[in-house]
C-alpha positions in Angstrom: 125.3 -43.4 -99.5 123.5 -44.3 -96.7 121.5 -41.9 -95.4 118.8 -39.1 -97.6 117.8 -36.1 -95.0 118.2 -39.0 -91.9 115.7 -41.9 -93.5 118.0 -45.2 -95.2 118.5 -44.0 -98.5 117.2 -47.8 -100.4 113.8 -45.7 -99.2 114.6 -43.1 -101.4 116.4 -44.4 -104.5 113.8 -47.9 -104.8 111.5 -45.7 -106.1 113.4 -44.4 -109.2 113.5 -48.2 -109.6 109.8 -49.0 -109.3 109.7 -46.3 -112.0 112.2 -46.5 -114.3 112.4 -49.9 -115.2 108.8 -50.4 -116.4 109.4 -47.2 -118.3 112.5 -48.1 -119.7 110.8 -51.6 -120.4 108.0 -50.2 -122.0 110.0 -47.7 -124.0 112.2 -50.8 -125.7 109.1 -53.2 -126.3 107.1 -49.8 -127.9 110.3 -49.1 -129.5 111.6 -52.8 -131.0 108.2 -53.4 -132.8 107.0 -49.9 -133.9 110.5 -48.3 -135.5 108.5 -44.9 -135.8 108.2 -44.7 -132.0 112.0 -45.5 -131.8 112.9 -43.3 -134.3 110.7 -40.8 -131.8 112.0 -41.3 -128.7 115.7 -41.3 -130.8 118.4 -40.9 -127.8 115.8 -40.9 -125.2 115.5 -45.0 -125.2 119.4 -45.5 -124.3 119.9 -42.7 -122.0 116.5 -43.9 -120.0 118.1 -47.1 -120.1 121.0 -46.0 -118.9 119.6 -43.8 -115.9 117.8 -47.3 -115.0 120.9 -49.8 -115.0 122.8 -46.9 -112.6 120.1 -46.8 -110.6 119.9 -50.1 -109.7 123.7 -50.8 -107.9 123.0 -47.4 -106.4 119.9 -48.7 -104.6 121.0 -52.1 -104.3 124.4 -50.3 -102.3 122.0 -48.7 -100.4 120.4 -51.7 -99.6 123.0 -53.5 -98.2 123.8 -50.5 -96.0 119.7 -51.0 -94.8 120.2 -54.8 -94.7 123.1 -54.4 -92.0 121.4 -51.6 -89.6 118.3 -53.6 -89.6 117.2 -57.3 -87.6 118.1 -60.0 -90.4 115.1 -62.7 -91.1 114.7 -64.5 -93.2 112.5 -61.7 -95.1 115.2 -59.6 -95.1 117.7 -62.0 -96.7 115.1 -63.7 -99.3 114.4 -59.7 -100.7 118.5 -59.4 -100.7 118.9 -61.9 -102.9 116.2 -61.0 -105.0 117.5 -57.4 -105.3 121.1 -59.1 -106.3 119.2 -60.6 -109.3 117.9 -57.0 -111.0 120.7 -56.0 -112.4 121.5 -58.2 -115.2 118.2 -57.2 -116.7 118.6 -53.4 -115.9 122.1 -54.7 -117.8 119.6 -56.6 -120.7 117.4 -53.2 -121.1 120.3 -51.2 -121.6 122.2 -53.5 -124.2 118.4 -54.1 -126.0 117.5 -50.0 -125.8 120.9 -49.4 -127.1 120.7 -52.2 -130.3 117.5 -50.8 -131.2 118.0 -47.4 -131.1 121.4 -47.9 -133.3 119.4 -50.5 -136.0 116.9 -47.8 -136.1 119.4 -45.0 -136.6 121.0 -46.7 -139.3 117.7 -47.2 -141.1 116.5 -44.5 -143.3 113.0 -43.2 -143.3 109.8 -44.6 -144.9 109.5 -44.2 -148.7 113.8 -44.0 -148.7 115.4 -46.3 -150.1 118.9 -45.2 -150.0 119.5 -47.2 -147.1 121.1 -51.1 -148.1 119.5 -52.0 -144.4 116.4 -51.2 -145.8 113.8 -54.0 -146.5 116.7 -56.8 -146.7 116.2 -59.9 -144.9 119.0 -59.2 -142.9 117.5 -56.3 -141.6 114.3 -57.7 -141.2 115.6 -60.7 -139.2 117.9 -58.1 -137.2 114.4 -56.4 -136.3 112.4 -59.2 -135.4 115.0 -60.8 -133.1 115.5 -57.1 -130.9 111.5 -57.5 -130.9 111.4 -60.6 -129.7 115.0 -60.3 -127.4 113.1 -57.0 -125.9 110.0 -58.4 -125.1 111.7 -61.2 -123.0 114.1 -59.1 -121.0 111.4 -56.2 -120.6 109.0 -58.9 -119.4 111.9 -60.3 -116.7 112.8 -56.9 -115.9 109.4 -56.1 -114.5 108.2 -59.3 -113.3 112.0 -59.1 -111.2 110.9 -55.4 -109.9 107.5 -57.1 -109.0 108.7 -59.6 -107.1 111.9 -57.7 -105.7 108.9 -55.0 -104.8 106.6 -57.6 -102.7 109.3 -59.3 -100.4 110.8 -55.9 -99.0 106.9 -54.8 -98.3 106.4 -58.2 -96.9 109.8 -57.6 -95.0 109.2 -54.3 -94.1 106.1 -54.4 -93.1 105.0 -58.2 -91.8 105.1 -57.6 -87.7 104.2 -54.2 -88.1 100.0 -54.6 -89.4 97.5 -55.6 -87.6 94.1 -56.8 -88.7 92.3 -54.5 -86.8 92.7 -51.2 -86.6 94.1 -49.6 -82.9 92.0 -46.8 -82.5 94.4 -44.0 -83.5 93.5 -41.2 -85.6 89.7 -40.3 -86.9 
């Protein structure tokens, strides 16, 4: 896809991605180290996570449809090759979201202890190490958006402000 109602459809689709994978990161940190919320949000965490790694190669695709109808700089190129880097933790979220939400699945309620997964040291260590694994990738995830974010501003937008304003307008 290439173009959304004649504006470059990266325009369109990098805001599901501004959104989505702070949600989805938020979702698996709440998730790993509260297993109430997870056992909550149930289904919702992998599907979210889901939605988020699709969206990414769409608007990455998109991108590279942009990044040949536009001048090339080196702004342009350096905010390519940071896009190219978001998928392996929209991949991360997904595999994480998934893990927890099957670990909490398979664990049975508070107060029943029918459940062998229940308070072993198996599970315990299982539980700990999606905390810790989530918190990691969630933490890349965003600080990846953030910086994929501020090169296409700075690419977009760095001969197009001026300091002063022009006069236009009110």
């Amino acid at each position: 896809m290439s173009l959304v109602n004649g504006l470059p459809a990266h325009v369109l689709f990098v805001h599901f991605v501004i959104v989505l994978v702070p949600l989805s990161a938020l979702a698996l940190v709440i998730s790993a180290v509260w297993s109430r919320a997870a056992r909550r949000l149930g289904l919702i965490l992998p599907v979210l996570a889901f939605v988020t790694l699709v969206t990414v190669p769409l608007t990455t695709q998109a991108g590279e449809w942009l990044e040949r109808h536009v001048d090339s700089d080196t702004l342009v190129r350096r905010h390519a090759e940071l896009g190219d880097g978001l998928l392996p933790w929209a991949a991360g979220l997904f595999v994480l979201a998934t893990l927890v939400w099957w670990t909490t699945r398979r664990t049975s309620a508070p107060g029943d202890r029918s459940s062998a997964a229940t308070g072993t040291r198996g599970g315990a260590i299982v539980r700990v190490a999606a905390a810790l694994l989530s918190v990691a990738v969630a933490t890349g995830a965003v600080v990846d958006v953030y910086r994929i974010g501020d090169s296409g501003a700075k690419a977009a937008w760095h001969d197009s402000l001026t300091q002063t304003a022009t006069g236009h307008g009110g």
